[in-house]
C-alpha positions in Angstrom: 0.0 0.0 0.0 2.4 2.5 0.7 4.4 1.6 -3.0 1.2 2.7 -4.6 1.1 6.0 -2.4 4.6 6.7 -3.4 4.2 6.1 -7.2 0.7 8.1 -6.5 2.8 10.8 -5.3 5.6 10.3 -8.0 3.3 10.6 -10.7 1.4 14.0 -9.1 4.8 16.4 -8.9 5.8 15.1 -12.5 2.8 16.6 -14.1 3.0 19.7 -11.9 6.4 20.2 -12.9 5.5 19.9 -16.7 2.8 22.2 -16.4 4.9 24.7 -15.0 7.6 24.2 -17.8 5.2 24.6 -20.4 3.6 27.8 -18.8 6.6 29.7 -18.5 7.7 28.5 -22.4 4.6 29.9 -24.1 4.3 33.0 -21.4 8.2 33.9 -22.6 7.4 33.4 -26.4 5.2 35.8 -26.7 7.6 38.7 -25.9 10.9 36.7 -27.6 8.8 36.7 -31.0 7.6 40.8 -30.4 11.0 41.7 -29.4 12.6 39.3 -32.3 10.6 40.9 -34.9 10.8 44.4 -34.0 14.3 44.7 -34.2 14.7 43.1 -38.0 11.8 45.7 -38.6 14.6 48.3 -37.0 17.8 46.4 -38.7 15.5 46.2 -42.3 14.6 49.5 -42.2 16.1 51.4 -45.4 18.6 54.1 -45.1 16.4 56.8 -45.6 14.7 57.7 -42.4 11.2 60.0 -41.8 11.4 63.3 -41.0 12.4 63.6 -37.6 9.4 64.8 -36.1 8.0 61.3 -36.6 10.9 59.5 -35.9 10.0 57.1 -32.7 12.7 56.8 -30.2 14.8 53.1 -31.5 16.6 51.4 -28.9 18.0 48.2 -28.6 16.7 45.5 -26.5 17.5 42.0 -25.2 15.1 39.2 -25.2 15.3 39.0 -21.2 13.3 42.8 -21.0 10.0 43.2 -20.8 6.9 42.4 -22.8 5.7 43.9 -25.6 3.4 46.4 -25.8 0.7 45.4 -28.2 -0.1 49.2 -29.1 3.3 49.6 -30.6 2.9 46.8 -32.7 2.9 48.4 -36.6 -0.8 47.3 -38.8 0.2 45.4 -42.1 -3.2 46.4 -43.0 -2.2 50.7 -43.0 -0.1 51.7 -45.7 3.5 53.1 -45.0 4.3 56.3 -45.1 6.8 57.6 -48.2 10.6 58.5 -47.1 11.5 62.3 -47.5 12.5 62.7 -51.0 16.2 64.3 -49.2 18.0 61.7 -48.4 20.7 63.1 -46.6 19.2 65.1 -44.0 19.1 62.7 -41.2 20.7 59.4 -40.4 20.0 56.6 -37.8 22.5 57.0 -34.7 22.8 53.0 -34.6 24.1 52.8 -38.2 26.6 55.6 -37.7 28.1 53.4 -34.4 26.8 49.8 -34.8 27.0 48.7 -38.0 30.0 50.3 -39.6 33.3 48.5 -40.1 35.7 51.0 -40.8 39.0 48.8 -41.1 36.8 46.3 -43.8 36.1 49.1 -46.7 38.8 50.8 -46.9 39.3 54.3 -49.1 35.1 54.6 -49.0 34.0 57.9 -46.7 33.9 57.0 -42.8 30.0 57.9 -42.5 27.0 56.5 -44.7 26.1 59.8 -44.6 28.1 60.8 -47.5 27.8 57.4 -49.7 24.1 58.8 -49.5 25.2 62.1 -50.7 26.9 60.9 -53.1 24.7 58.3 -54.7 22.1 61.4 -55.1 24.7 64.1 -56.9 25.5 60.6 -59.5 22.1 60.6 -60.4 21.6 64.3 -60.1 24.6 64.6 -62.6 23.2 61.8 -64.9 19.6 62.9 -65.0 21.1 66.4 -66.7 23.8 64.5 -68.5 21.1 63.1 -70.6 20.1 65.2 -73.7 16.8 66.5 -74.1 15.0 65.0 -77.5 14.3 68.1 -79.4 11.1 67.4 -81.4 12.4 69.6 -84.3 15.9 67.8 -85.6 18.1 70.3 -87.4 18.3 69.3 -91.5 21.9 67.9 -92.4 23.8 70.7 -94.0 24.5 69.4 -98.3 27.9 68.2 -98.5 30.6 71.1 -100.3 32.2 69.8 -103.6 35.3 71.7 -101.9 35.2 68.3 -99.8 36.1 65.7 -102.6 39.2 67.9 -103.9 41.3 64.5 -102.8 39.6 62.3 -105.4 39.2 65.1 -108.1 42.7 65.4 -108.0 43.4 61.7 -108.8 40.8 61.2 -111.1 42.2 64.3 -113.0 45.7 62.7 -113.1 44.3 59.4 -114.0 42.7 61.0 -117.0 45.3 63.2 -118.2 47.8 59.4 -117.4 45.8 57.8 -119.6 45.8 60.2 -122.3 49.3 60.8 -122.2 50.2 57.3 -122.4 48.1 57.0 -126.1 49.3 60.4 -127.1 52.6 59.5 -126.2 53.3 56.1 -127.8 51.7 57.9 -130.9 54.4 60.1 -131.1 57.2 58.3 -130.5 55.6 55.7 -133.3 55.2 58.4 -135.8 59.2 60.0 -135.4 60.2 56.3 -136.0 58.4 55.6 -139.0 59.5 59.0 -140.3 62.7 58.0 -140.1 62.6 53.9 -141.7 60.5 55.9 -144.9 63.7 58.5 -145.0 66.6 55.8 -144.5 64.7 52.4 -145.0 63.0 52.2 -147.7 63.1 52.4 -151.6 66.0 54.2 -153.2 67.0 55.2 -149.9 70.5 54.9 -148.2 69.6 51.2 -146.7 68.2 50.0 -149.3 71.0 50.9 -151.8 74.0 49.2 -149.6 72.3 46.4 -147.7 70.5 44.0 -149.9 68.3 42.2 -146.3 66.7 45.0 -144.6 64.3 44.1 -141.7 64.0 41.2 -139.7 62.8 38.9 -142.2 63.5 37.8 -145.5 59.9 38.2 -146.5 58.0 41.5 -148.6 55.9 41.7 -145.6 57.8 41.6 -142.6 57.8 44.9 -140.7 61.2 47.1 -141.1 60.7 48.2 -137.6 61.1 45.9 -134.6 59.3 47.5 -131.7 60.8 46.1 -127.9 58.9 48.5 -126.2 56.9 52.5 -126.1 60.1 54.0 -126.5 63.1 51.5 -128.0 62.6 50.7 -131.9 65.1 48.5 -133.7 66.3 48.0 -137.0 68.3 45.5 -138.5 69.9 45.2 -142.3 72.7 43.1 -143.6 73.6 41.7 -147.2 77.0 43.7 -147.3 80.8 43.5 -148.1 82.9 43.2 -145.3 80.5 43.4 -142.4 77.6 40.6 -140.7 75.5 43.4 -140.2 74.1 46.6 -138.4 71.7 46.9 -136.0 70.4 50.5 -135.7 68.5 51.6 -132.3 66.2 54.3 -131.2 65.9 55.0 -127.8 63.2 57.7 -127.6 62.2 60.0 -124.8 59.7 58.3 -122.5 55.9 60.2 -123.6 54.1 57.8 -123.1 54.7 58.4 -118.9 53.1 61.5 -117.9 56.0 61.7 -115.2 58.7 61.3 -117.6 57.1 63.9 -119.6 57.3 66.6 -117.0 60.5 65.8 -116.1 61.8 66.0 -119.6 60.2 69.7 -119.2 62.5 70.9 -116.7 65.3 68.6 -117.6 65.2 68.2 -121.8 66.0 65.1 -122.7 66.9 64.1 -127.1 66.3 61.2 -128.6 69.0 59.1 -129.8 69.2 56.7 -132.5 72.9 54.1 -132.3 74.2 52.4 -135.5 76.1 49.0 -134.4 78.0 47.4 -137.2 79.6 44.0 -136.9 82.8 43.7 -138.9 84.3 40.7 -140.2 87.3 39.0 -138.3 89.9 39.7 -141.3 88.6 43.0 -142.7 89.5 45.0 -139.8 92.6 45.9 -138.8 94.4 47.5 -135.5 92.6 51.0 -135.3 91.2 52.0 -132.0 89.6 55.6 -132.2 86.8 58.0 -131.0 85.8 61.0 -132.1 83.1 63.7 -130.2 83.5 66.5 -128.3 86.3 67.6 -125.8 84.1 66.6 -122.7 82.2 63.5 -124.0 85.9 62.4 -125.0 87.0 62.3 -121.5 83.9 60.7 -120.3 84.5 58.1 -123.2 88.1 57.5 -121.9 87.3 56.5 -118.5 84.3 54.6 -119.4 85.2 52.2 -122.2 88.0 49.9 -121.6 89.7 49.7 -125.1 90.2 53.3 -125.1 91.5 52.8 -121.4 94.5 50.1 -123.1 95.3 51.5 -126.6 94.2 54.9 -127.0 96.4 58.2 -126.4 95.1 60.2 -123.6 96.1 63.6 -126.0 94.0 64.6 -128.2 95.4 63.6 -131.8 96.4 67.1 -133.9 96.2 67.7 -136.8 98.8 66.8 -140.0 100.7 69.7 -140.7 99.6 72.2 -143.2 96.1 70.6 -143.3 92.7 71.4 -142.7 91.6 69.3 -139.4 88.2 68.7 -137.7 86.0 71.3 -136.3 87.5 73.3 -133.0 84.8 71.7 -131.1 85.9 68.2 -131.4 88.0 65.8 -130.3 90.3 62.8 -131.7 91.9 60.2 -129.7 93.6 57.4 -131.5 95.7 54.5 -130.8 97.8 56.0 -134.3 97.8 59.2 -135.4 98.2 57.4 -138.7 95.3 55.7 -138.3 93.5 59.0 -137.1 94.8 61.0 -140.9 93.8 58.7 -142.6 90.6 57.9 -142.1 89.4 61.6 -141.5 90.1 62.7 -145.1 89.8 65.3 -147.4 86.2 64.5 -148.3 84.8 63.4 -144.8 85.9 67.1 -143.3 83.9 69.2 -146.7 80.7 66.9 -145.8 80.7 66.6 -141.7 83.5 67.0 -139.6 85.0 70.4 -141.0 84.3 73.5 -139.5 82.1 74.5 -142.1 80.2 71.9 -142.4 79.7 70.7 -138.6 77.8 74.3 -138.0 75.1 72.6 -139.9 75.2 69.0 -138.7 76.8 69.3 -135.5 73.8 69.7 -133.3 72.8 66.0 -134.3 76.0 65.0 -133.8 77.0 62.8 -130.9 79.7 60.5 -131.1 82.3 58.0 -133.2 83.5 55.0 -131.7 85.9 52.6 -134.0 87.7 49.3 -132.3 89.1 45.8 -133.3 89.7 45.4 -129.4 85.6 45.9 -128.2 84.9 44.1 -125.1 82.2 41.2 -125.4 81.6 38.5 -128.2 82.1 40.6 -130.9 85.3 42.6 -130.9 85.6 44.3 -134.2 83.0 46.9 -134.3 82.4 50.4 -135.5 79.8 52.7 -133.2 77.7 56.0 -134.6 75.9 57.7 -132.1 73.3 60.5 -133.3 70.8 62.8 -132.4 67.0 61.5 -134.0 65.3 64.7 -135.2 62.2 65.3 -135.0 59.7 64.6 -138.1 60.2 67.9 -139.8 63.9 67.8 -139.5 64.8 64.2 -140.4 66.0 65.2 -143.5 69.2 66.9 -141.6 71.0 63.7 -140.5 71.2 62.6 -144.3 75.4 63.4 -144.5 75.5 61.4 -140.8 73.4 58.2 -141.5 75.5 58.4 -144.9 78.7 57.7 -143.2 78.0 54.1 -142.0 78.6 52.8 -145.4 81.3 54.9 -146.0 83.1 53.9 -142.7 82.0 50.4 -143.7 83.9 50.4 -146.9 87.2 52.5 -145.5 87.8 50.2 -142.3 86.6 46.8 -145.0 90.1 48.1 -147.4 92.5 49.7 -145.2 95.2 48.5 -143.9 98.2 50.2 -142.1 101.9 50.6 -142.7 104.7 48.7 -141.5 105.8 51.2 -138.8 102.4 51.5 -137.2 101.9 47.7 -137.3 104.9 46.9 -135.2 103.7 49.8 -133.0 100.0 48.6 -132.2 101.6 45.0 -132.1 103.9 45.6 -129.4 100.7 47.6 -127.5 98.3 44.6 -127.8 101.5 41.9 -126.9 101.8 44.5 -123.2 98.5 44.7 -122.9 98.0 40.8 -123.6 100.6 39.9 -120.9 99.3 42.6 -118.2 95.9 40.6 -119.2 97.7 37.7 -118.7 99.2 38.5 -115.0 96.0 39.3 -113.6 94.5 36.2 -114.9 97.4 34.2 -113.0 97.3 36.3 -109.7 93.5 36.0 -109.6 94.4 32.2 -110.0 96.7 32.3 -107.5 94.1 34.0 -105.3 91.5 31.6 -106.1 93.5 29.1 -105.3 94.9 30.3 -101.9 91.8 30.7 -100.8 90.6 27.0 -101.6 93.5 26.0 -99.5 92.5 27.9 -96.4 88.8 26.5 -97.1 90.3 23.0 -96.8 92.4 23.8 -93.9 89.4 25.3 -92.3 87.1 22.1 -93.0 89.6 19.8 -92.1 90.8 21.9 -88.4 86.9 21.4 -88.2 86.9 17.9 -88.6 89.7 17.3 -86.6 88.0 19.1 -83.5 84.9 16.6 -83.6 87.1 13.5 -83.7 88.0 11.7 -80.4 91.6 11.0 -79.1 91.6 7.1 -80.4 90.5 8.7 -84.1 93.4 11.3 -83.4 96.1 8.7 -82.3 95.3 6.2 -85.5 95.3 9.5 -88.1 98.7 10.6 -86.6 100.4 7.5 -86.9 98.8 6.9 -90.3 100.6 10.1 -91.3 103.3 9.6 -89.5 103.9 6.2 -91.6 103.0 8.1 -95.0 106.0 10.4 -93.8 108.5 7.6 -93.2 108.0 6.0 -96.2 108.2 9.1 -98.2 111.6 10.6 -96.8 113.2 6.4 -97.5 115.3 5.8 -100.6 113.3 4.3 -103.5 115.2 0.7 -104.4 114.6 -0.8 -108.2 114.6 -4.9 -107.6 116.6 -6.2 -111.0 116.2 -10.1 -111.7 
């Protein structure tokens, strides 16, 4: 009996105790769950506060205080009221103190206060950043033709180019055919000492060989003592506007060569140049034959006789050579003072040599000035003396004296010639020797000692045997 009182009594001050427990739990929630939610209504409040006449007092409570009052409670029903459109008049004393790390952002303002004032002047400064639309567009003013000066001025030159270019090669045709119907065609000088003119053997092959706007060719052979002659015309350049200007300020002539290509035994030792007194000395330093056989003096004239024109020059290898061939008749046509006042403007330059660098060494060279097409009838006594010159060079021959002299001048020069040829062998092969030695010092630096040992002893062997006495066996 007194078991069951006990557990009676057991059983009584357990539910007691739970009643109490669970009185004081829901009596304490209550004022945990006010308190709770009115400070994240204080902590989620946005940085804009009211206007501080109705701004409540905000303080900071713990759970342990007191109840809450059920009057201060806010209605989710009533609407809020709107934040002061300044932002930056008041701020919360607990976010100035409690909520502000100044050592965790670091070169931002110390206060709130002034991120607020300056968020507001950003979008101050933005909202009158910002154009206004004007409803009435201003019309686009017309482009100037002033603007496009750049491509008129290229178009222009491309036009004037291109008529230049046509113009241009027009010309240059037309002088050349002036001059193959003067020289080149029936009864004309050509045609009457070269039986093959052209480059064909055919009635309708052109006379005129064109290799470009301003080079035209002409060959013709079919003669006594020469292959043949090749006659050039290298013409200024009109058909390049460029050229063309240039030629303004700096005038250019056209000139028109006569090559002829004597035969080995009709030639014999002349060497001579005729032009005048500065293209002489040009010639002299330029071509290599005058260089080796020619006088540097100027050849004078034979006593007692009439000479060329004061304005010329003569340098010969012979002044035998240098008589003779300028003649009576050659000074009354061309190369006499009279005479070369007429022709001596077209005029350029003789060049005679049996020792012409190249394939070809006998040669004769006639440089003139091409006239234009109303005066192409005033090189007639020039073009006329490359058959003469063909015919006098073809027969003469020289005396005995001035034989033996240009003999003994081509033998010095042909064993000067023959000198350099062995010190440049010599050089050449020095310096195949020092390539060897080079590759084989090279080779010698990759081998390893063994290879070294066996090659030294290999030469070493090849030495003894050399330096013993050679021994004939007899049976």
């Amino acid at each position: 009996m007194a078991r069951v009182l006990s557990l009676i009594l057991v059983l009584l001050l357990s539910i007691s105790a739970l009643s109490l427990i669970s009185s004081s739990q829901f009596e304490g929630f209550d004022s945990d769950e006010a308190s709770f939610s009115y400070e994240e209504e204080d902590l989620e409040a946005p940085l804009d506060p009211l206007p501080s006449a109705s701004l409540p007092t905000i303080s900071l409570s713990s759970p342990l205080e007191a109840t809450p009052d059920p009057e201060h409670h806010p209605n989710p029903s009533t609407p809020t009221e709107k934040p002061h459109p300044n932002p930056t008049t008041t701020t919360p004393s607990h976010l100035q103190t409690d909520f502000w790390d100044e050592d965790e952002f670091e070169g931002i303002p110390s206060t709130p206060e002034t991120i607020v004032i300056q968020e507001s002047t950003d979008r101050e400064s933005e909202t009158k950043s910002i154009p206004e639309s004007s409803p009435d567009p201003k019309p686009a003013t017309p482009i100037k033709p002033s603007s496009y000066w750049v491509e008129i001025v290229c178009v222009s030159f491309l036009i004037c180019f291109i008529i230049n270019y046509f113009t241009g090669r027009k010309e240059n045709e037309t002088t050349a055919l002036a001059w193959a119907a003067k020289f080149a065609t029936k009864d004309s000088i050509f045609e009457k000492n070269f039986s093959l003119l052209g480059t064909g053997d055919g009635n309708d092959t052109p006379l005129l060989l064109k290799e470009g706007q301003d080079v035209f060719k002409f060959y013709a052979s079919g003669r006594r003592y020469c292959q043949g002659m090749l006659a050039t015309m290298y013409m200024h350049s009109r058909h390049d506007l460029i050229a063309r200007v240039f030629g303004w300020v700096f005038p250019k002539k056209d000139i028109i060569t006569f090559e002829v290509i004597m035969n080995d035994d009709a030639m014999d030792h002349v060497v001579l140049a005729v032009a005048r007194k500065k293209e002489v000395k040009a010639m002299q330093k330029d071509e290599k034959d005058l260089q080796k056989y020619a006088s540097p003096n100027a050849v004078a004239g034979p006593a007692g006789k009439r000479w060329v024109s004061d304005e010329l020059a003569v340098i010969s290898e012979s002044k035998e050579v240098a008589w003779d061939l300028f003649n009576e008749a050659v000074l009354d046509q061309v190369f006499g003072d009279k005479a070369f006042e007429k022709v001596g403007k077209w005029f350029v330059s003789l060049h005679f040599s049996d020792q012409q660098p190249g394939l070809n060494k006998k040669v004769l060279l006639f440089k003139f000035v091409l006239p234009d097409i109303k005066h192409m009838a005033d090189i007639t006594k020039l073009v006329a003396l490359v058959p003469y010159y063909i015919d006098i060079i073809g027969r003469y021959k020289l005396s005995s004296n001035a034989r033996a002299k240009t003999e003994a001048a081509r033998s010095k020069v042909a064993q000067e010639e023959f000198k350099e040829m062995q010190s440049a062998r010599q050089e050449a092969l020095q310096r195949r020797k020092s390539e060897r030695r080079k590759q084989s010092e090279e080779a010698e630096a990759k081998l390893s000692a063994e290879a070294l040992r066996k090659r030294e002893e290999k030469e070493r062997a090849r030495q003894l045997k050399k330096s013993m006495p050679r021994v004939k066996m007899m049976r």
